[in-house]
VMD Tcl script that draws the C-alpha trace (Angstrom):
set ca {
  {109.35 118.97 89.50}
  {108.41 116.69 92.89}
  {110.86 114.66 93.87}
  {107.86 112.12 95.02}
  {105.48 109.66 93.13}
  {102.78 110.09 95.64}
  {101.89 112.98 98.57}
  {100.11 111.23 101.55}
  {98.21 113.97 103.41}
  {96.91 113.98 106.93}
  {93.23 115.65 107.04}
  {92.64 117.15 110.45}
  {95.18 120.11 111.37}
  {96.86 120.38 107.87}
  {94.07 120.10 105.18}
  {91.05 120.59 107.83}
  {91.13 123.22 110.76}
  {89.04 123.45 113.65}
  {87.73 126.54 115.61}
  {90.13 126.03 118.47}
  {88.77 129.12 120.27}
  {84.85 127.64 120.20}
  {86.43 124.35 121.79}
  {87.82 126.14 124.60}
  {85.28 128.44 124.98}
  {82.68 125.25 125.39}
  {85.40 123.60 128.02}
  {85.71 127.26 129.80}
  {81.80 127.63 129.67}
  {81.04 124.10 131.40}
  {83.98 123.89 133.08}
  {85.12 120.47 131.49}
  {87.49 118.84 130.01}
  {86.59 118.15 126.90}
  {89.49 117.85 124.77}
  {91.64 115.77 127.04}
  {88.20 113.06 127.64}
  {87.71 113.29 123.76}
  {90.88 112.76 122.70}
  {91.40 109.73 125.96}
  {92.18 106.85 123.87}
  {90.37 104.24 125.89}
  {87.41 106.90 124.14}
  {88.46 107.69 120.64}
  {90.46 104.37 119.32}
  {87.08 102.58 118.93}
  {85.87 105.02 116.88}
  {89.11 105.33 114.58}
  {89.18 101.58 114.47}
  {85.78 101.29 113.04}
  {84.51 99.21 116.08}
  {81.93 102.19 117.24}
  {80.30 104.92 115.92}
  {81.30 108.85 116.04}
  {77.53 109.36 118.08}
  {78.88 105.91 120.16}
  {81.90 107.76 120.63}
  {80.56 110.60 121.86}
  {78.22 109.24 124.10}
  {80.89 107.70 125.98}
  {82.94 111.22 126.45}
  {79.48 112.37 127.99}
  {79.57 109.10 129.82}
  {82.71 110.26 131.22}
  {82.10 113.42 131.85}
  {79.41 113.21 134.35}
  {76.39 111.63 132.01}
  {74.49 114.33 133.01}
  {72.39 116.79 131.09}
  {75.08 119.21 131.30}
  {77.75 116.89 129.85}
  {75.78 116.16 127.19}
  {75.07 119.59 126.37}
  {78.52 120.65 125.86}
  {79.29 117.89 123.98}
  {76.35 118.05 121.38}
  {78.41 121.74 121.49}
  {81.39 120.11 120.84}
  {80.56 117.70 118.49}
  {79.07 120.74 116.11}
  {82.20 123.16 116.28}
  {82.79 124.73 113.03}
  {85.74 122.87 110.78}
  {86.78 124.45 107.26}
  {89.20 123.78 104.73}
  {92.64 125.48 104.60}
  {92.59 126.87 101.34}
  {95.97 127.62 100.92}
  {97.13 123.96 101.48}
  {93.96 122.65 99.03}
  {95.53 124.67 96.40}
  {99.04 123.49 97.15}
  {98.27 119.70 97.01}
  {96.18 120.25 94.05}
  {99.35 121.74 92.33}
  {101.07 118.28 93.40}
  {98.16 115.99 91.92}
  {98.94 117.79 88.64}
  {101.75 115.47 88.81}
  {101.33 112.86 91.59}
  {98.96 110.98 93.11}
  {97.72 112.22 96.77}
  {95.77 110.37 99.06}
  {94.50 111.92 102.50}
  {95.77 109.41 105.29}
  {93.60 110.07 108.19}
  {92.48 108.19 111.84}
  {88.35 109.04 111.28}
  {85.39 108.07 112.65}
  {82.61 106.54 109.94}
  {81.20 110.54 109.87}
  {84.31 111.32 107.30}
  {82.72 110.76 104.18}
  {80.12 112.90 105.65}
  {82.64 115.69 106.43}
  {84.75 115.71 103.36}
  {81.22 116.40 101.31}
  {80.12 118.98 103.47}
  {84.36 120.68 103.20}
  {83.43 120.16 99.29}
  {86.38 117.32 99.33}
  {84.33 114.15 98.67}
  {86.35 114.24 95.11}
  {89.35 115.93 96.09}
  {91.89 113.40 96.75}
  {92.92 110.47 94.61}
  {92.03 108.11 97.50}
  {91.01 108.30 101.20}
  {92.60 105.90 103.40}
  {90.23 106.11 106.52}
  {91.16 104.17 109.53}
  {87.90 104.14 110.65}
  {87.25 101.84 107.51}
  {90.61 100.18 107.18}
  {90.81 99.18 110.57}
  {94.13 100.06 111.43}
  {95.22 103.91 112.69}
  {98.25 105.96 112.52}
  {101.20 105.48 113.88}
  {100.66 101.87 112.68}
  {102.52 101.07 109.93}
  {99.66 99.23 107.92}
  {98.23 102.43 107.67}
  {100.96 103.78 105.42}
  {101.62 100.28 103.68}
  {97.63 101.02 102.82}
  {98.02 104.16 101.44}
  {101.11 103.53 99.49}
  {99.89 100.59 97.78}
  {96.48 102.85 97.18}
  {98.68 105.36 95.66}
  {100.66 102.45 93.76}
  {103.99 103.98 94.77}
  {106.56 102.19 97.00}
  {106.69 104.29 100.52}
  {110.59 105.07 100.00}
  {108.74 107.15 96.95}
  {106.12 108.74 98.88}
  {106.33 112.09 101.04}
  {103.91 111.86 103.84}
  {102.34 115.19 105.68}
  {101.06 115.07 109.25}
  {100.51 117.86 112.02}
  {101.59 114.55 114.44}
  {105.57 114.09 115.30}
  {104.74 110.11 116.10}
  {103.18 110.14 112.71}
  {105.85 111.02 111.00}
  {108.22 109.20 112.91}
  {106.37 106.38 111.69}
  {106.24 107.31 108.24}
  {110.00 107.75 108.13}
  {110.35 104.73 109.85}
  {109.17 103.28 106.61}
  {111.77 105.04 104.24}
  {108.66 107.71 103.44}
  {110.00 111.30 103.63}
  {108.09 113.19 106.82}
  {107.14 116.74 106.31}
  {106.07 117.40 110.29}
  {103.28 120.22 109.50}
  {102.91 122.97 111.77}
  {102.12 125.85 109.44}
  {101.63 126.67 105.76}
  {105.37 127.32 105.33}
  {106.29 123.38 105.92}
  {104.63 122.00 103.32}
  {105.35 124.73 100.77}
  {109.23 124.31 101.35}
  {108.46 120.99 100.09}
  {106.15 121.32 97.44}
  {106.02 124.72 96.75}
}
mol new
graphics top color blue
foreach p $ca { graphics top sphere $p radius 0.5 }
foreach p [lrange $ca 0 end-1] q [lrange $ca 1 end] { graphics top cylinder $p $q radius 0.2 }
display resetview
């Protein structure tokens, strides 16, 4: 039996993976940065916030990168790496919503509607909280006050899931049990 009335679930790095090795390869090939300008906050939190748009948001890491030809090129590349579904943690929150609400908690730009349908996840979860259309992003604690109340569970009853340490910090902060993913194992010692 879970010891939870709701499983909050982080998308990218725990439910979603990347080709890690196709990003780098792009950054080795052009000889940028891309990661580290992508990820720059002064880039990304308009785009998790809902105040710009993923192709806005991208623009302005080519912007930074040069605005050349070239920087746009690798980050049209970038902006198409390959993403899949873990399949093994699918199957293990599915088990859960047998008995408990779970809701994917995730700081998105407005594509992620677009990317759960093409991951075959448009129907997966109980509820998407998307901070790209709440307005508020992880670690921010209206972010979890969001998806508890989504779930209808009190947040001392939910267990929340991130690959981020300051995401489950905050989580905990708000009497939520943290599972901090970094690999299958961590979430099936909890659910499993």
């Amino acid at each position: 039996m879970i010891p939870f009335d709701a499983v909050l679930s982080d998308l990218d790095g725990v439910l979603r993976l990347f080709d890690h090795a196709a990003q780098a390869d792009i950054e080795a090939r052009y000889g940028l940065p891309l990661m580290r300008t992508a990820l720059d906050p002064a880039l990304i939190l308009p785009a998790t916030l809902g105040q710009a748009t993923e192709a806005e948001w991208l623009e302005s890491v080519a912007v930074a990168l040069g605005g050349d030809e070239r920087a746009r090129q690798a980050v049209a590349e970038f902006g198409q790496v390959r993403f899949w579904v873990d399949e093994e943690v699918r199957a293990l929150l599915a088990k859960a919503q047998q008995h408990v609400p779970v809701v994917i908690v995730t700081n998105a730009t407005d594509s992620l509607e677009q990317h759960l349908d093409l991951l075959g996840l448009t129907y997966f979860a109980d509820d998407v909280v998307s901070s790209a259309r709440v307005g508020v992003a992880k670690p921010d604690r209206r972010i979890y006050e969001i998806a508890a109340e989504r779930a209808g569970v009190a947040p001392e009853r939910c267990l929340f899931v991130d690959d981020r340490l300051q995401n489950v910090e905050a989580a905990r902060a708000l009497g939520m049990t943290g599972v901090h993913y970094r690999s299958f194992q961590d979430l099936a010692a909890v659910l499993g």
